[in-house]
Every structure is written in structure tokens, then in C-alpha cells.
C-alpha positions in Angstrom: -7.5 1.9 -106.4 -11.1 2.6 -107.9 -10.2 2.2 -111.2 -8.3 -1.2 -111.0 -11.4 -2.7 -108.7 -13.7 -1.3 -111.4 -11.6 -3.2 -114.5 -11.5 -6.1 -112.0 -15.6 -6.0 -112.1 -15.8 -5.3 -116.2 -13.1 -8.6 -116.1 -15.6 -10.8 -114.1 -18.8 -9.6 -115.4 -17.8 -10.3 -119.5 -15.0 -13.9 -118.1 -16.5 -15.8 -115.4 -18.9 -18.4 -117.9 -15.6 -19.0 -119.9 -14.0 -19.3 -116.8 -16.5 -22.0 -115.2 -16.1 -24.2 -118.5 -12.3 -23.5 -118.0 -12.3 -25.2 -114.6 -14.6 -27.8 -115.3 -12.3 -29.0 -118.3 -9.0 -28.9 -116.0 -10.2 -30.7 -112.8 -12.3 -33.3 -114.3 -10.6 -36.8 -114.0 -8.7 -38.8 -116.8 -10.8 -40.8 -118.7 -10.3 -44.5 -118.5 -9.4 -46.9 -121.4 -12.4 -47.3 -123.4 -14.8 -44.7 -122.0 -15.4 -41.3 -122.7 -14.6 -38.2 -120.4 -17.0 -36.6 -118.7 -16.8 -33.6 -121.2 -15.9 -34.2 -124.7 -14.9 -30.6 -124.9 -15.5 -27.0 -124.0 -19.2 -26.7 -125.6 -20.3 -30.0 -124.3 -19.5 -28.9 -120.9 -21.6 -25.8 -121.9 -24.6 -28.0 -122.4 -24.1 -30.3 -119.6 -24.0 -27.4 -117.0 -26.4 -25.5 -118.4 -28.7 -28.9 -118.2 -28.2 -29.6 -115.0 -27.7 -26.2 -113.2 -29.5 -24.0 -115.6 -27.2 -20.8 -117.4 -27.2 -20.1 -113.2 -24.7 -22.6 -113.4 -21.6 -20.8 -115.5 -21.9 -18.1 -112.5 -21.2 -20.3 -110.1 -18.6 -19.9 -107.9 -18.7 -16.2 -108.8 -18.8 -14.7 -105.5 -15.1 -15.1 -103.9 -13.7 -13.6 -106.9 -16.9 -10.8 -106.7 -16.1 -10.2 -102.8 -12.6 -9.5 -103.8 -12.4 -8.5 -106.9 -12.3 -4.8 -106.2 -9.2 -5.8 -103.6 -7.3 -8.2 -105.6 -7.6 -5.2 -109.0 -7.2 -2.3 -107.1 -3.8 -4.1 -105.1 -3.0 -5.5 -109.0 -2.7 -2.3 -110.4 -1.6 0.2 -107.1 1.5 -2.7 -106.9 1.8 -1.9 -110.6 1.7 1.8 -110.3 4.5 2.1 -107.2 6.8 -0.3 -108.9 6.7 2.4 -111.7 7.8 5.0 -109.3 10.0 3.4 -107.8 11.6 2.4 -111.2 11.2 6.1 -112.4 11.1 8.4 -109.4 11.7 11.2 -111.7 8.5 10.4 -113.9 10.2 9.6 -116.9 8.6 6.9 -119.4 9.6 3.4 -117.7 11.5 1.3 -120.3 10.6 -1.8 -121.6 12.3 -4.1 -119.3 11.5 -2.0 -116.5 7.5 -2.5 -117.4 7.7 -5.9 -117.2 10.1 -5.9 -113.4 6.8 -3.3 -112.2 4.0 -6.6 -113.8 6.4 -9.1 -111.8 6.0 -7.2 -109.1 2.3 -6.9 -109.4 2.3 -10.5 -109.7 3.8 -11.3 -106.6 0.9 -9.2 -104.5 -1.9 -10.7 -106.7 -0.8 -14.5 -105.7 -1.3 -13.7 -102.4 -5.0 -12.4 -103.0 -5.6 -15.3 -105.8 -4.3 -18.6 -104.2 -7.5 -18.8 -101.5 -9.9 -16.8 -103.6 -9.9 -19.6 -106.4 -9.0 -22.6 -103.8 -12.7 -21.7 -102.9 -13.9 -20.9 -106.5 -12.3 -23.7 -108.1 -14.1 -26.2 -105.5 -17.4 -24.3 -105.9 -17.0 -24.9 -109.7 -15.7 -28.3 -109.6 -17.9 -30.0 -107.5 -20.4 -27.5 -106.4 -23.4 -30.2 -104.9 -20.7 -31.1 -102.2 -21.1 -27.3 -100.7 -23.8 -25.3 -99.7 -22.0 -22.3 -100.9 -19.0 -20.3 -100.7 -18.9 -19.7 -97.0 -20.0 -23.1 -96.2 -16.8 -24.3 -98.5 -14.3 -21.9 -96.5 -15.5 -23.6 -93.5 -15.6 -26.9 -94.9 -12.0 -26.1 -96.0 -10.8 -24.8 -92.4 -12.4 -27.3 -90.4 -10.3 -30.6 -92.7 -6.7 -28.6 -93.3 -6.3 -25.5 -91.0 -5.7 -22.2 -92.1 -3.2 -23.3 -94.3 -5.7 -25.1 -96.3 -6.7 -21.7 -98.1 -2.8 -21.4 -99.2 -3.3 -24.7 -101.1 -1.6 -24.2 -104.4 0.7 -21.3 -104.0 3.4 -22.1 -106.0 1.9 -22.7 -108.9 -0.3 -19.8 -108.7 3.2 -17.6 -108.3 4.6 -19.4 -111.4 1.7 -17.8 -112.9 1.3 -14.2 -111.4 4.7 -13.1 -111.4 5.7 -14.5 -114.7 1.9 -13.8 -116.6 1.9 -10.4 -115.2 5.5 -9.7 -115.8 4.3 -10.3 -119.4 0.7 -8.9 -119.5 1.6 -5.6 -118.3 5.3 -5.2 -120.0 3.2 -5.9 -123.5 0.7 -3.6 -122.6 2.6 -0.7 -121.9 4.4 -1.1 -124.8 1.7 -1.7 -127.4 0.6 1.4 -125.6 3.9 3.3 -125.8 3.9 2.4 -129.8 0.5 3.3 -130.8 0.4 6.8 -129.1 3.9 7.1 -131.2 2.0 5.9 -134.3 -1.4 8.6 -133.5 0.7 11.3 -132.8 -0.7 11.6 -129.4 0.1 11.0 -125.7 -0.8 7.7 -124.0 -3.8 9.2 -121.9 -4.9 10.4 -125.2 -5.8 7.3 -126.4 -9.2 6.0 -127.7 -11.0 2.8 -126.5 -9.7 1.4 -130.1 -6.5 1.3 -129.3 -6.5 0.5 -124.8 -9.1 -2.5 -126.1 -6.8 -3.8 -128.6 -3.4 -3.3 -126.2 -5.4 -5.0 -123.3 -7.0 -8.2 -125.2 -3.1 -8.7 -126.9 -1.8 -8.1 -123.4 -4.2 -10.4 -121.3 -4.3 -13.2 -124.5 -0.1 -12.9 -123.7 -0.5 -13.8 -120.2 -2.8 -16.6 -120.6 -1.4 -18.0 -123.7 2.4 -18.1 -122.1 1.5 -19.3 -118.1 -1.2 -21.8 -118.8 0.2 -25.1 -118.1 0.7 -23.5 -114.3 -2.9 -22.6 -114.0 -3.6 -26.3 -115.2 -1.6 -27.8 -111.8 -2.9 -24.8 -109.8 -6.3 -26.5 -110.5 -5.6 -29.9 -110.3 -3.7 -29.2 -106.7 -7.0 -26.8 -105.3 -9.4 -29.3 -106.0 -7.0 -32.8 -104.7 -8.4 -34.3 -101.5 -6.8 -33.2 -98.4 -7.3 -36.5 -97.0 -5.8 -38.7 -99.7 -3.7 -36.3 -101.9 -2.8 -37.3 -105.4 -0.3 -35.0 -106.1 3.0 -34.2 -103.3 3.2 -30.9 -105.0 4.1 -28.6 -108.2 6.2 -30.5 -109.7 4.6 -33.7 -108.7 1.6 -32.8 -110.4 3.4 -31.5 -113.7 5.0 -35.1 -113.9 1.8 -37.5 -113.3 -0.4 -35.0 -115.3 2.0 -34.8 -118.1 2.6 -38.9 -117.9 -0.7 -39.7 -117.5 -2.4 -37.2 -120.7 0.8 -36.1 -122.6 1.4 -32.7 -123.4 -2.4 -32.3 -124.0 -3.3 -32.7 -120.2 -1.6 -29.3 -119.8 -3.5 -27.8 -122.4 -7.0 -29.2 -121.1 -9.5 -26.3 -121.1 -7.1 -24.0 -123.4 -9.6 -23.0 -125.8 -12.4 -21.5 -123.5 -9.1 -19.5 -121.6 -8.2 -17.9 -124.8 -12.0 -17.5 -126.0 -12.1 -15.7 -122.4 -8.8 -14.2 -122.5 -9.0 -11.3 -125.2 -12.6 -10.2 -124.1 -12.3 -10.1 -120.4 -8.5 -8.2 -120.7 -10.0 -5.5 -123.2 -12.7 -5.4 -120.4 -10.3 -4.5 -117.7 -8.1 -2.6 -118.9 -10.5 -0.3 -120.8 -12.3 0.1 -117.7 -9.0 0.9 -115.4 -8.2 3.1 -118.0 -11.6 5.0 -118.7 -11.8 5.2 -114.6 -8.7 7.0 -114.0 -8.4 9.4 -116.8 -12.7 10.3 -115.0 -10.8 10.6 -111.8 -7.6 12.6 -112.9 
């Protein structure tokens, strides 16, 4: 439990300004005909936040994930851990297939954890002048949709967990599995080279393979309650991918990926480096 909240924190600390730029890409609104979008791309919306919100701004929206990072980590990787012994009650080396049934697993937990968490972040981030902060946008939220409000976006944010984790962690145990084979040495055994590089392949995976999801997960968190857009999922997939082509699921791709490999090597270094300390 320690160890995955601290990789959660080492996750946050080096991704949340790629992540910012991220959500600002996705959510902002189709340009249209004959004017420019509100971002040109990932470093103009750099400059423009940074302009009017000062570098302050790429942090913004950082505290639901902060509050619950250790939580959402620590239930990530425990999830993780008793799928494995469930798989293996004997302790033997889970296969292949059965590393990526343990990440699905995972996944399942973390939705659960995610879907209000970035409801709230992904407001804060979007349109953060309409909120005085991240309480006064759970309220805000509460007060116009019930309690239900905060499960806004669920099933997109389970097309990405169970799948992206499925894939994250089944890749990283089997870079793992392979270079230990390769150094001659057991998996606990290996260097920071090695957990860095299996956790940046691993996390770039996840992101690379599940992003369209993310892109309607955003879109539907930050719809109005009041006058919806989208009817759901697959309501959204259809308008966004009519409206912007194949590109509209891609908006914001390149600061995920630019995010992806350094955050993941984060995490995963520090989960690692944690529990080898505490074992």
C-alpha cells in the first residue's frame, strides 16, 4: 500500500503540467470555419496558460488527484498484487496472460477511484475561473446533478482502466520477466536501468493503445449538465469523430505521450524502490 501511494506521488509530481496541457487540448471546442482554435497546439497552450495563470497554472487542478493519489496507487497496485495470488496461490511466476487478467483487474478498482477524481480535475483544468477551487467545484457539482454527478463518465473511464491496465502491467511484468532472464538475475534484483525502462515502455503502452477513451472521458466530464451535448459513450465517439475526423480522438496525443514515458518510469521506479526498502 505505501509503495504504490508513493509511485502514485513520483507520477504526479514529474506528469501533472503535461497533463494540464493534455486536458486543455481535449475539452476545448471545435474551431469554427474560418477561425483559429483556441490553441494551435500543445506549446501554444503552454504559453497561453502560463500568460494568463502564471507556471501556477499547469498545477492546477492538482489537488483531487494529490488527496487521492496515495488511495487510488496504493488500491492500483494492492488490486494488482491479490489478483496475482489468486492467479498463483502457490507463488509460482504468473504467466503472461495471467499478468495482464491481474492489470484488468486493477483496472476495474482504479475506475472507481478515477471517474470523480478527474470529473473534478478535468473541470478545475478546463475552465478553472468558473470555481473557486476544488471543493467549491465538488459542491458546485452536487448541488446541479446529485451524487451521481461525480460518476459522470464512467464508462469511458472503464474502457480505459481495465483495458490500459490490462496492458500496462501485463508489458511490464514481462519486460521485467525478460530482462532479469537477460542479467542473469532475479526480478527484485533489478537496477533502476532496467524498472525505469520496463515502466516508461509499459505506461507509454497504456496511453498510446486507450487514448481515444480518455479523449470522450474528457469531453463527457466537462459537458454541461444542464444542456448535454453528448447522450453518452458512444454518442460522443460518433459526433467527435464526425465533427474532427479521426484527429479529434487524437487531440492532445502528443503532450500524453511526452507525459507518458516520464511519469510511468516515475511510478513504477518509486513502487518498486519502496517495497524492495520495506521487504
Amino acid at each position: 500500500l505505501v509503495a504504490g501511494g508513493f509511485g502514485g506521488a513520483c507520477q504526479l509530481a514529474v506528469g501533472h503540467p503535461f497533463d494540464t496541457i493534455k486536458v486543455k487540448l481535449q475539452s476545448m471546442p471545435a474551431p469554427v470555419a474560418g477561425q483559429k482554435p483556441l490553441y494551435t497546439g500543445p506549446m501554444d497552450a503552454v504559453r497561453q496558460t502560463i500568460a494568463a495563470e502564471g507556471p501556477g497554472g499547469l498545477y492546477r487542478g492538482v489537488l483531487p488527484p494529490l488527496a487521492t493519489v496515495v488511495v487510488f496507487n496504493a488500491a492500483l497496485f494492492e488490486t494488482r498484487q491479490r489478483m496475482e495470488h489468486l492467479l498463483s496461490p502457490d507463488g509460482a511466476p504468473l504467466t503472461v496472460p495471467q499478468q495482464f487478467l491481474s492489470g484488468a483487474g486493477a483496472g476495474v478498482v482504479a475506475s472507481l477511484i478515477a471517474c470523480p477524481t478527474e470529473l473534478v480535475k478535468c473541470k478545475l483544468q478546463a475552465d478553472g475561473a468558473a470555481y473557486k477551487g476544488t471543493l467549491d467545484c465538488m459542491q458546485k457539482t452536487l448541488r446541479a446533478e446529485g451524487p451521481l454527478g461525480l460518476a459522470r463518465g464512467m464508462p469511458p473511464t472503464l474502457a480505459r482502466e481495465v483495458p490500459g491496465n490490462a496492458l500496462m502491467f501485463g508489458l511490464y511484468g514481462a519486460m521485467k520477466t525478460s530482462m532479469a532472464r537477460h542479467y542473469g538475475c532475479e526480478e527484485g534484483e533489478l537496477g533502476p536501468g532496467p524498472l525505469i525502462l520496463a515502466g516508461g515502455l509499459a505506461g507509454s503502452a497504456f496511453w498510446g493503445a486507450i487514448y481515444p477513451a480518455d479523449i470522450i472521458k474528457s469531453k463527457i466530464q466537462v459537458d454541461s449538465p444542464t444542456n448535454p451535448q453528448f447522450r453518452g459513450m458512444v454518442d460522443a465517439f460518433v459526433k467527435v469523430q464526425r465533427a474532427e475526423g479521426i484527429g479529434g480522438l487524437y487531440r492532445g496525443f502528443a503532450p500524453c505521450m511526452a507525459r507518458a514515458f516520464p511519469a510511468n518510469a516515475a511510478c513504477f521506479l518509486g513502487f518498486e524502490v519502496v517495497k524492495n526498502l520495506l521487504s
